[in-house]
C-alpha positions in Angstrom: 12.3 78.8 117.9 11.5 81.8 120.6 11.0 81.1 123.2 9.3 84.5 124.1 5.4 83.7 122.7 3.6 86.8 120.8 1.2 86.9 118.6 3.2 86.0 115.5 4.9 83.6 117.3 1.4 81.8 118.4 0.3 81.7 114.4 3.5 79.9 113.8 3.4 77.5 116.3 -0.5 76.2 115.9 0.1 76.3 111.9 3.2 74.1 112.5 1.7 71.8 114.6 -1.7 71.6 113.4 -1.2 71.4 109.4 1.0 68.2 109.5 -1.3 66.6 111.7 -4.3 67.6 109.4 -2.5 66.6 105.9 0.9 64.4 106.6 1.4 64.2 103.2 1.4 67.9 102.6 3.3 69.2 105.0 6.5 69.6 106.1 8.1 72.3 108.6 11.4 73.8 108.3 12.8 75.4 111.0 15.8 77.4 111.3 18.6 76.3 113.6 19.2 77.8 116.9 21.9 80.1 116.4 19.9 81.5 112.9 16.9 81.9 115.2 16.5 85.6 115.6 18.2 88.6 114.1 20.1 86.2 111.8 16.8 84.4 110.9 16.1 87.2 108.1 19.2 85.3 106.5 18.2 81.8 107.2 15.2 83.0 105.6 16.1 85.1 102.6 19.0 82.3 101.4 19.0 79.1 103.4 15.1 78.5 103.3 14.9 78.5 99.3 17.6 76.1 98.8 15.9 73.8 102.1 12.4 74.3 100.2 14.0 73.8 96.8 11.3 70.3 96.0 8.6 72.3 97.2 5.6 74.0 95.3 4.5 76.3 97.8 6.1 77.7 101.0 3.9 78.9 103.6 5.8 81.4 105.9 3.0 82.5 108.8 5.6 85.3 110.3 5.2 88.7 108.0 8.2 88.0 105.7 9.2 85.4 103.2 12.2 84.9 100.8 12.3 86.9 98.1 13.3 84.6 95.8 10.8 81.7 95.5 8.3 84.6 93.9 5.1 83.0 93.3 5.8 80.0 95.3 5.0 82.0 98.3 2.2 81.7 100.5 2.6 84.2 103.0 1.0 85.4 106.4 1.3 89.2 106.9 -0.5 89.9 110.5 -0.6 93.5 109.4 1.7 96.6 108.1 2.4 98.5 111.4 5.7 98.7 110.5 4.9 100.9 107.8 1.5 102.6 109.2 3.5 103.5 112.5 7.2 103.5 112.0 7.9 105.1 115.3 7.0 102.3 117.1 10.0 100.2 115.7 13.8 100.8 115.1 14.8 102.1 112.0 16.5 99.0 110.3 13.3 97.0 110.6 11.1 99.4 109.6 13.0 100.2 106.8 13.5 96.4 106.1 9.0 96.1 106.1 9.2 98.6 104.0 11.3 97.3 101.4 10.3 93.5 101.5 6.7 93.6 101.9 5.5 95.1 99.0 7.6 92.8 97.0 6.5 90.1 99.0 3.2 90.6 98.7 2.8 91.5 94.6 4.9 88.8 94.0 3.4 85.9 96.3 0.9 83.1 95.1 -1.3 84.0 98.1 -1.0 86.7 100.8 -2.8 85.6 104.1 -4.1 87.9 106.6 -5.9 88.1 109.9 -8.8 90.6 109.9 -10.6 92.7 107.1 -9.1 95.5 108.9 -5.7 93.8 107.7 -6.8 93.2 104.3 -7.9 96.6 103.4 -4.4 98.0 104.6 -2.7 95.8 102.7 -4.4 96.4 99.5 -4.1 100.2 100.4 -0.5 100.2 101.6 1.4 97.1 99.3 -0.7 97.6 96.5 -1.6 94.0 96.1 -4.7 93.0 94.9 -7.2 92.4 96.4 -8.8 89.4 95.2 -5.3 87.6 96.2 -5.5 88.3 99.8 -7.7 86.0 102.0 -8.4 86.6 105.9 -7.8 83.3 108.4 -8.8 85.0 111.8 -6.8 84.3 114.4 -7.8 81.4 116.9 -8.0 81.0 120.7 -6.4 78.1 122.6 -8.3 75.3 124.2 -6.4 75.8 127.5 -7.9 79.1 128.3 -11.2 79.3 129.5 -13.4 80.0 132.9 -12.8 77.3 134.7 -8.7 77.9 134.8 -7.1 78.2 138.2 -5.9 81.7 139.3 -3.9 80.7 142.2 -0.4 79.7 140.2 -0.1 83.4 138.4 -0.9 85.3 141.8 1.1 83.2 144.1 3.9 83.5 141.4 3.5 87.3 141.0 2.1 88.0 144.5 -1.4 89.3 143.2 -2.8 89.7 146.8 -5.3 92.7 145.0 -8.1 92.3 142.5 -6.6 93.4 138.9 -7.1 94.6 135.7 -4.7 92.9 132.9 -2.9 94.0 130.2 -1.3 92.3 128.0 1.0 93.3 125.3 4.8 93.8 123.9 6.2 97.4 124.8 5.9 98.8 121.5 4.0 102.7 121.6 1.6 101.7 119.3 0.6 99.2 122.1 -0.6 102.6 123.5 0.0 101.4 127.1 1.0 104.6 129.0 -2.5 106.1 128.1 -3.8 104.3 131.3 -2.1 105.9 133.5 -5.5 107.9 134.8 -7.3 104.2 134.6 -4.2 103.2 137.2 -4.7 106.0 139.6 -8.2 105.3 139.5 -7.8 101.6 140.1 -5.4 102.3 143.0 -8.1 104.5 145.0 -10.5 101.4 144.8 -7.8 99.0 146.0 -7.0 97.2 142.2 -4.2 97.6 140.5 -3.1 97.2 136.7 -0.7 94.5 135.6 0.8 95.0 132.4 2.6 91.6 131.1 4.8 91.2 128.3 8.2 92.0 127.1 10.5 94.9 124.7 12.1 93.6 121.6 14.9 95.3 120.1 13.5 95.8 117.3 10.3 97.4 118.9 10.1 101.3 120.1 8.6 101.0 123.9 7.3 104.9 123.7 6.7 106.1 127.3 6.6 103.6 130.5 3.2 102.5 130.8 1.8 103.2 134.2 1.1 100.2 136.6 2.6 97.1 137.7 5.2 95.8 135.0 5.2 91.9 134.7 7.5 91.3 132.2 7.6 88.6 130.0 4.6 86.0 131.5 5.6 82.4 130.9 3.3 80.8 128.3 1.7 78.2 130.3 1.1 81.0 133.5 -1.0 82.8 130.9 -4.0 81.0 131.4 -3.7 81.2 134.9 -3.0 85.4 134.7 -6.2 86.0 132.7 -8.6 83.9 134.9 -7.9 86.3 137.9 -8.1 89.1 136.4 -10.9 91.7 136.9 -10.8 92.7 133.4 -8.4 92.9 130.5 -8.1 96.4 128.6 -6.3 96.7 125.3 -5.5 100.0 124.3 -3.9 99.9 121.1 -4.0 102.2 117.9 -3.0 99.1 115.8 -3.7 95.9 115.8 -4.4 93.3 113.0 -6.4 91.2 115.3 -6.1 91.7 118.7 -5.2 88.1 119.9 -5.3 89.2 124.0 -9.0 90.0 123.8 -10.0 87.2 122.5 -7.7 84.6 125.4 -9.8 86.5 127.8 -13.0 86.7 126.3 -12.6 82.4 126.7 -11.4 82.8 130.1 -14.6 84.5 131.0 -12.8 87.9 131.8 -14.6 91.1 130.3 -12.4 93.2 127.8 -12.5 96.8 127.5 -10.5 97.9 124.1 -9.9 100.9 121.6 -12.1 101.2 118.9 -9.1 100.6 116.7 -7.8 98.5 113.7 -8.8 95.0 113.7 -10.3 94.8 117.2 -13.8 96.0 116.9 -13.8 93.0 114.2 -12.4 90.3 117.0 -14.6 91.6 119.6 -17.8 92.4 118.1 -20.2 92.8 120.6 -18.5 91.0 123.2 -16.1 93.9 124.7 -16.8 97.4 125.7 -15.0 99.7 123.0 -13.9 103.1 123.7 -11.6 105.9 122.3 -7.8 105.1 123.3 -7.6 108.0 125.3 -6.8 108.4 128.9 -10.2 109.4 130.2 -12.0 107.2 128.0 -10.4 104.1 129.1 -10.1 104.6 132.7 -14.1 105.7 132.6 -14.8 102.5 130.4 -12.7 100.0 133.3 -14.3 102.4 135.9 -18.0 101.3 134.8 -17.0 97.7 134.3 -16.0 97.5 137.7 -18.8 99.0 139.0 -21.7 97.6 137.2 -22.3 94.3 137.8 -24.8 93.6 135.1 -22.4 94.9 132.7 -19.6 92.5 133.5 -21.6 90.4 133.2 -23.2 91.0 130.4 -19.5 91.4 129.4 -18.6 87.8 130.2 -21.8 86.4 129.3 -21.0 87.5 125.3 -17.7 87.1 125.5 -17.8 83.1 126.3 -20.3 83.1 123.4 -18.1 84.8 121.0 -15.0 83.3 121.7 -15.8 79.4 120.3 -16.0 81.0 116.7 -12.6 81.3 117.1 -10.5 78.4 117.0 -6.8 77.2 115.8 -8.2 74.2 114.0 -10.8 76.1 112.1 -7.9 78.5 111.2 -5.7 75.4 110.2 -8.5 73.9 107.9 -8.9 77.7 106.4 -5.4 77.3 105.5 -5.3 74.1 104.1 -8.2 74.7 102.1 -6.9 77.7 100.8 -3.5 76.4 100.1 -5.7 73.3 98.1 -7.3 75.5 96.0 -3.2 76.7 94.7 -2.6 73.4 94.3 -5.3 71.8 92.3 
């Protein structure tokens, strides 16, 4: 229902879609209606959903929360527990909310779903759920990004007359964004520039202005486009469950520089150069990637090798097979 695409939002959509098509007879998707779509959607969810899922035996809500009161009829995806490992990186009333639901949520629920080892271990740490009943679905990567996308409609929409590096991202300081400010300088004195795409949220604490050019929110189906002529992508964050960005660019042939941090050494494996999420680390890290060609491609090489593993379908069947075993 928003029409801004993140991370959370991209699970949502791809389970919605692909889960009725894979089992008909299964599935069903309730959506809230418009006006219940965003900050009143916690109420839609906590008192309409239950009475719209009342014939159900199992409610699968991909987004981080699920009612309270359907207990162990949840099946629920939490994406991670930033909320509560970094609390300055979101306004007060939500984090206070994570704080209050999740563990609930998560002792309570048939089956707690989550999107990296990385995840899992924080969650058994941090909710104190068990953790035999918490299963990882990795993330997937879209069919429409890869190498052989056209570059021209994100740089004649965004004038991109230089070569780039990318970075893309919600403004949220654990995002960790204004630590590239020397990697910007840097880039500038070579004739590159950073891009930095994506949007705030109220809900979401921005920290300092990241350095660079700021794109805003990119249209969904520009992404592609934005990725294929970039240089390279960096991700600097100091959490992330997966690390969804690294992955759209390792299919789009880009290399990826990221922070040796939560769940993204685990989505990148061997595919992205990882460094320290500190200023000079990361601007020396984009530095040599620019500079070395056997490196990038190297870089590129791995990262259109890695990237097939990952894909919505195979996270869809996951599901589904998961969600069979609950049902018998």
């Amino acid at each position: 229902m928003r029409p801004e695409v993140g991370g959370v939002e991209r699970v949502a959509r791809e389970l919605a879609a692909r889960l009725p098509r894979l089992r008909p007879e299964r599935y069903r998707v309730l959506r809230p209606p418009v006006a219940l779509a965003f900050r009143a959607g916690h109420l839609w969810e906590q008192l309409a959903l239950p009475l719209a899922a009342r014939s159900a035996r199992l409610v699968l809500s991909p987004a981080n929360l699920a009612p309270l009161a359907l207990g162990d009829r949840n099946v629920v995806v939490i994406h991670d527990v930033a909320a509560l490992r970094h609390p300055d990186a979101y306004g007060g009333f939500y984090a206070a909310y994570q704080r209050r639901l999740l563990p609930t949520l998560a002792q309570r629920a048939a089956l707690v779903l989550t999107v990296s080892e990385f995840s899992k271990r924080e969650l058994v740490e941090l909710l104190g759920v068990a953790p035999e009943r918490v299963e990882v679905v990795p993330n997937g990567v879209g069919e429409r990004f890869g190498p052989a996308a056209d570059p021209a409609p994100a740089r004649n929409r965004y004038a991109l007359g230089r070569p780039y590096v990318l970075a893309v991202g919600t403004a949220s300081a654990r995002k960790n964004l204004a630590a590239l400010g020397e990697a910007a300088e840097r880039l500038a004195r070579v004739g590159a520039e950073l891009v930095v795409a994506g949007s705030g949220r109220g809900y979401l604490r921005g920290g300092e202005s990241p350095p660079g050019r700021p794109l805003g929110y990119v249209d969904d189906e520009l992404l592609p486009s934005l990725y294929a002529g970039a240089s390279a992508l960096v991700v600097p964050s100091l959490h992330e469950g997966f690390g969804l960005p690294a992955l759209e660019a390792m299919a789009s042939g880009v290399p990826v520089v990221a922070a040796d941090r939560g769940g993204l050494p685990e989505a990148c494996g061997e595919a992205a150069l990882l460094v320290e999420p500190d200023p000079a680390a990361l601007a020396w890290a984009l530095e040599r990637v620019l500079d070395d060609e056997e490196l990038r491609a190297r870089l590129r090489r791995s990262g259109l090798e890695r990237a097939p593993a990952f894909s919505w379908q195979r996270s869809a069947e996951r599901t589904d097979a998961l969600v069979s075993g609950l049902l018998g």
